[in-house]
Backbone as ProteinMPNN parsed JSONL, in Angstrom:
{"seq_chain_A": "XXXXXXXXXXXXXXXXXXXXXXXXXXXXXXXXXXXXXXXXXXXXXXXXXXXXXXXXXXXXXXXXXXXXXXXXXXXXXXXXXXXXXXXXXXX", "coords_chain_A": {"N_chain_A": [[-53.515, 23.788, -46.319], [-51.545, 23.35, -44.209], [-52.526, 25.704, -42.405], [-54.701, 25.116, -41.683], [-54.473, 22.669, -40.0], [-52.747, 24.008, -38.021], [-54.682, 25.517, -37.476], [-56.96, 23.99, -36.353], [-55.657, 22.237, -34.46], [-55.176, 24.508, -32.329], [-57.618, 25.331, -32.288], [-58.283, 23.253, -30.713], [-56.941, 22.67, -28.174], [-58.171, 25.361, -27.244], [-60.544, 24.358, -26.658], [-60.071, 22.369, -25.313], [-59.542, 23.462, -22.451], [-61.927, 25.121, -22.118], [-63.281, 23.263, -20.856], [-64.192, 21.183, -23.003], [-64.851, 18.396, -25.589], [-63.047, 17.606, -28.113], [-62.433, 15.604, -30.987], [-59.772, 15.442, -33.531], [-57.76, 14.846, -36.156], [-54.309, 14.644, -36.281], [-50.568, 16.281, -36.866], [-48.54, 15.38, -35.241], [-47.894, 14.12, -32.464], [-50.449, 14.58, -29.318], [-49.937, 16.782, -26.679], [-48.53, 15.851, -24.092], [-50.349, 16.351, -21.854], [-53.006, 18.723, -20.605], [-53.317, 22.373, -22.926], [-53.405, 25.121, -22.215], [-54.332, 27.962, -23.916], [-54.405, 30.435, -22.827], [-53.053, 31.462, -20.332], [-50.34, 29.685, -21.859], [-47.032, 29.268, -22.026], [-45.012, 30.398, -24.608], [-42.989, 28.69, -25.352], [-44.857, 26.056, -24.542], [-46.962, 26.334, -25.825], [-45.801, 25.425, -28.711], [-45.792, 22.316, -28.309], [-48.181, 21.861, -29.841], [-49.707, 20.586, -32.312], [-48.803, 21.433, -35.559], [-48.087, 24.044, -34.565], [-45.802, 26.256, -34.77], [-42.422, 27.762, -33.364], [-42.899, 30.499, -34.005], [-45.174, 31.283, -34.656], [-46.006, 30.382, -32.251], [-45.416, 32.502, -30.687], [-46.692, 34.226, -31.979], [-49.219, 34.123, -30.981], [-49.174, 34.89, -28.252], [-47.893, 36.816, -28.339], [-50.454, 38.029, -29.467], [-52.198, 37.376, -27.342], [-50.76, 38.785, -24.853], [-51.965, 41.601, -25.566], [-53.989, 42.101, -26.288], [-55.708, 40.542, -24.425], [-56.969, 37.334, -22.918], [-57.887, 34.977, -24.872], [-61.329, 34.546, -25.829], [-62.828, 33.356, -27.067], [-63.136, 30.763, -29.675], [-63.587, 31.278, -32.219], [-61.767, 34.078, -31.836], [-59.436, 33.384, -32.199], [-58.876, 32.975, -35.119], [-57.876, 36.193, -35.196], [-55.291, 35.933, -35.363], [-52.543, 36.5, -36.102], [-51.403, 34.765, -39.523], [-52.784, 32.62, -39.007], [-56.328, 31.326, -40.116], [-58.276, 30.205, -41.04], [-60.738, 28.335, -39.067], [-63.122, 27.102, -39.437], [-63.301, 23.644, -39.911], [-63.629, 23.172, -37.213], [-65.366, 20.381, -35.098], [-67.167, 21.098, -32.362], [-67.914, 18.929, -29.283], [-69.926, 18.515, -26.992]], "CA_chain_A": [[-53.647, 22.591, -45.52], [-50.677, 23.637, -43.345], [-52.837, 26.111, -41.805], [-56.082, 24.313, -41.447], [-53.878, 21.797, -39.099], [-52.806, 24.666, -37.107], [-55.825, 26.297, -36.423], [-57.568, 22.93, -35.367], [-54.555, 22.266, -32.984], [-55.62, 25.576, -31.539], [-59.353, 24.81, -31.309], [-58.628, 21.796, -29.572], [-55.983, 23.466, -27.399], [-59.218, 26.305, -26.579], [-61.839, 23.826, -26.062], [-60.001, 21.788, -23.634], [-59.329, 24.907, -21.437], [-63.162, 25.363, -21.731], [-63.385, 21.936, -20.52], [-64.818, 20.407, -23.893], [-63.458, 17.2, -25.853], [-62.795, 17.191, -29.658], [-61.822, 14.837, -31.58], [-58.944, 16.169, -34.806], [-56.251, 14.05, -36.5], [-52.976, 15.981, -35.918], [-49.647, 16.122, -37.643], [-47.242, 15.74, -34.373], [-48.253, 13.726, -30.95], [-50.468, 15.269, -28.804], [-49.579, 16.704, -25.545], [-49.021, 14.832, -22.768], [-51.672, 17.312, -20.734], [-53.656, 20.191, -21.622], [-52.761, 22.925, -22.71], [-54.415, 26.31, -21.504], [-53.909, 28.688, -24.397], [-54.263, 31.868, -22.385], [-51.878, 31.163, -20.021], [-49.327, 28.561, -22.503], [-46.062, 30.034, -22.756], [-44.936, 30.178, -26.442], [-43.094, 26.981, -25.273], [-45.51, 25.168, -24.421], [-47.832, 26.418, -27.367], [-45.41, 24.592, -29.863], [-46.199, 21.0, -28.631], [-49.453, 21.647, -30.483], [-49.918, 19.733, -33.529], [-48.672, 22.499, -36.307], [-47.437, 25.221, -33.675], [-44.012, 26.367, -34.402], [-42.012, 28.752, -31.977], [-42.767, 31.567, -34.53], [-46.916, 31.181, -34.544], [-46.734, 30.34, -30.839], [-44.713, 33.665, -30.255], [-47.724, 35.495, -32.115], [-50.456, 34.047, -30.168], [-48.798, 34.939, -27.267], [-48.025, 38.603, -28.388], [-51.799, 38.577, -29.627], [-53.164, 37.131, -26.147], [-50.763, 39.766, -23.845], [-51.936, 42.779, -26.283], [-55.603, 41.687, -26.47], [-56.343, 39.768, -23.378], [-57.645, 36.124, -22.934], [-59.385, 34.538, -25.843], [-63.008, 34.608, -24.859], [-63.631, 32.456, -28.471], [-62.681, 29.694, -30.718], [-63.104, 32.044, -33.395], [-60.986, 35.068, -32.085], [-57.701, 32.736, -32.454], [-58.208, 33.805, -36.273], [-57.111, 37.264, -35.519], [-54.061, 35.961, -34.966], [-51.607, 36.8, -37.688], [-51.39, 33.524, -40.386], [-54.466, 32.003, -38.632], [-57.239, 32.061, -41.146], [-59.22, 28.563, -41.074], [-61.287, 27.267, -38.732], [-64.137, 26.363, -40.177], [-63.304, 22.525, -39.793], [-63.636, 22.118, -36.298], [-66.362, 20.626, -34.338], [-67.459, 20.536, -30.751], [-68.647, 17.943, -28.794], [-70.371, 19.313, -25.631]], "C_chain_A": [[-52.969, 22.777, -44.167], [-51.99, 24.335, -41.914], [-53.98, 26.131, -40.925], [-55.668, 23.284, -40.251], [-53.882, 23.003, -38.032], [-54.036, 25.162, -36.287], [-56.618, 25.206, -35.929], [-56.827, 22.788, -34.262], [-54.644, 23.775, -31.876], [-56.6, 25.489, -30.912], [-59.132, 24.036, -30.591], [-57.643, 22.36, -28.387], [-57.011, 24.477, -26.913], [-60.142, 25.467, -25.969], [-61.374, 22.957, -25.191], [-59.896, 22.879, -22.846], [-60.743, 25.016, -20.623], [-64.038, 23.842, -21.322], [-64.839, 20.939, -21.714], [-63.964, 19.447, -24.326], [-63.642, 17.573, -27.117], [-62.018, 16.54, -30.154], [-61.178, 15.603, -33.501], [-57.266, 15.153, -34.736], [-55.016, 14.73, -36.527], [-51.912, 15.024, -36.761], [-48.717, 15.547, -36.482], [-48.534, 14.759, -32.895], [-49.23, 15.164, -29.898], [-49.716, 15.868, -27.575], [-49.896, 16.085, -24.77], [-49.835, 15.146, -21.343], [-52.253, 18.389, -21.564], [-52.666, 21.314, -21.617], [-53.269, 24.665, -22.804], [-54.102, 27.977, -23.051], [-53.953, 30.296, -23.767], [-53.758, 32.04, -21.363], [-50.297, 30.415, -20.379], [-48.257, 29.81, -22.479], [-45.974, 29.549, -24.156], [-44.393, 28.908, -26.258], [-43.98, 25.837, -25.517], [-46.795, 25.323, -25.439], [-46.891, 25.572, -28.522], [-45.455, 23.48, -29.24], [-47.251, 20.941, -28.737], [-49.389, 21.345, -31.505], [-49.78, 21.085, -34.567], [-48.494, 24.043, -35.865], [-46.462, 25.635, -33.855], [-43.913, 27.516, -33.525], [-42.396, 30.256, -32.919], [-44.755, 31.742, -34.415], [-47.296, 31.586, -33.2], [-46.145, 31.946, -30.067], [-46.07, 34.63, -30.972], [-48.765, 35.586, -31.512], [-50.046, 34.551, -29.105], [-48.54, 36.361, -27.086], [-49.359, 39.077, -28.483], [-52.387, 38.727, -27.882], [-52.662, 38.2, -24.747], [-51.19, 41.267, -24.484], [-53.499, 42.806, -25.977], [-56.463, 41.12, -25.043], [-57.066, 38.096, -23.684], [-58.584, 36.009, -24.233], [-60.581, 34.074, -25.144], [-63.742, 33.307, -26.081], [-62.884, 31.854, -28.762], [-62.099, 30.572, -31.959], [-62.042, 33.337, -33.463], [-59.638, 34.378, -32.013], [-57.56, 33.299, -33.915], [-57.963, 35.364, -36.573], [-55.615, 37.32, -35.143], [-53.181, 36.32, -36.272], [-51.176, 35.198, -38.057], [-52.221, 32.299, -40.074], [-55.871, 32.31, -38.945], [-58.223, 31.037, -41.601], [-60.184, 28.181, -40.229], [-62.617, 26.474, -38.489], [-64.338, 24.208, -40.096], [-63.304, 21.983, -38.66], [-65.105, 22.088, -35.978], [-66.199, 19.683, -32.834], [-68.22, 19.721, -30.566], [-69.176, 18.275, -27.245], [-71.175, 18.075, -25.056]], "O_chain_A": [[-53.546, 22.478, -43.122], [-52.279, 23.753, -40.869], [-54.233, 26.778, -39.909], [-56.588, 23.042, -39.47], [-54.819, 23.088, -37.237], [-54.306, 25.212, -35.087], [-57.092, 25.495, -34.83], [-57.236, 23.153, -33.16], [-54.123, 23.841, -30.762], [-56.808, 25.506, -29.699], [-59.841, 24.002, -29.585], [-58.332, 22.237, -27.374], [-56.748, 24.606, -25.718], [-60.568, 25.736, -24.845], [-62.102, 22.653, -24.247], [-61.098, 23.036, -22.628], [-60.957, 25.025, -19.411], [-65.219, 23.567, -21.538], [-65.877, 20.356, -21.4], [-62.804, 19.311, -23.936], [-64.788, 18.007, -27.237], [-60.825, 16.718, -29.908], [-61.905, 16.078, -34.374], [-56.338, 14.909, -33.965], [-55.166, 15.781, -37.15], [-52.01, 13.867, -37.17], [-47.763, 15.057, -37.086], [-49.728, 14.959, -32.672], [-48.845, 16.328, -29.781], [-48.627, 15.309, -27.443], [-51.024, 15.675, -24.496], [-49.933, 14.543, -20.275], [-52.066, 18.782, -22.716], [-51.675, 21.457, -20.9], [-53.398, 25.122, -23.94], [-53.555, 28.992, -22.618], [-53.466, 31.226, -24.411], [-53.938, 33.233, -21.12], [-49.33, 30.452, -19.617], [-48.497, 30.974, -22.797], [-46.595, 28.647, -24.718], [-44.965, 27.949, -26.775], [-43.912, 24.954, -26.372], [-47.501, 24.357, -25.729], [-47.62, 24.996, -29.329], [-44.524, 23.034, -29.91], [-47.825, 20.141, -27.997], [-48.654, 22.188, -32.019], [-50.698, 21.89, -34.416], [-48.693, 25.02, -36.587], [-45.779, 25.44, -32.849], [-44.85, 28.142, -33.029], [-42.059, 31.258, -32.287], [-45.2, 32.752, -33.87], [-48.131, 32.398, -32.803], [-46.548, 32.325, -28.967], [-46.365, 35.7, -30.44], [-49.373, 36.642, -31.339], [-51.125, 34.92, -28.641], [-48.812, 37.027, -26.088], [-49.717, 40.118, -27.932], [-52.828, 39.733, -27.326], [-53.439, 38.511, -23.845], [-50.709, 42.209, -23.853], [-53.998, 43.741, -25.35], [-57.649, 41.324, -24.788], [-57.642, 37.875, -24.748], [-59.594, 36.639, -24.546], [-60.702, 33.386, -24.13], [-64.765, 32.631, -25.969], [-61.754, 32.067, -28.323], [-60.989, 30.663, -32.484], [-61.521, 33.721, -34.511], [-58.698, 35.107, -31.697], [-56.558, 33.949, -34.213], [-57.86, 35.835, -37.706], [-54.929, 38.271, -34.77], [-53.625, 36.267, -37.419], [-50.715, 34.45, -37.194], [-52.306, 31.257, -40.725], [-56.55, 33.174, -38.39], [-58.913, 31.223, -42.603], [-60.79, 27.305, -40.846], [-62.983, 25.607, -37.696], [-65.423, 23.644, -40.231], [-63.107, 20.776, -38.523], [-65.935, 22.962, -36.228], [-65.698, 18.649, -32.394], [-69.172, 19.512, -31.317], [-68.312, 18.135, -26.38], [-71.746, 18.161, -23.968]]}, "name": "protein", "num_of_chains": 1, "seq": "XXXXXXXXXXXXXXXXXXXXXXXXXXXXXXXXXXXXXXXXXXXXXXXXXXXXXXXXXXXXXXXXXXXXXXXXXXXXXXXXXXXXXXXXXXX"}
């Protein structure tokens, strides 16, 4: 369940970037702006709804190792990101 939160709080954290809207019930307030995951520092990746500083520290090792997520779906090669099957876009 845990991780099914996270990785939506991700999608929705990618698809605003890519200037889409989705709607996902979150555990934690959203942010009070967007938040660009391929520029976020790991900071600012944990005020995402199920982000902690240890997740947002891997996306952040994934995204300077790998380069810019280009997808929704390459967030699950992140290490303990393995869900996201439950989101959907609204274009």
């Amino acid at each position: 369940m845990l991780k099914r939160i996270v990785a939506t709080a991700l999608a929705v954290a990618f698809a605003l970037t890519l200037g889409t809207g989705l709607a996902v019930a979150a555990a934690k307030p959203a942010p009070a702006g967007k938040v660009n995951i391929n520029t976020a520092s790991a900071e600012q990746l944990t005020t995402l709804p199920g982000v902690g500083p240890k997740l947002a520290a891997r996306i952040v090792e994934y995204r300077q190792k790998s380069g810019a997520f280009k997808s929704v779906a390459e967030l699950m090669n992140v290490k303990d990101i393995d869900c996201l099957d439950s989101v959907t876009y609204m274009q």
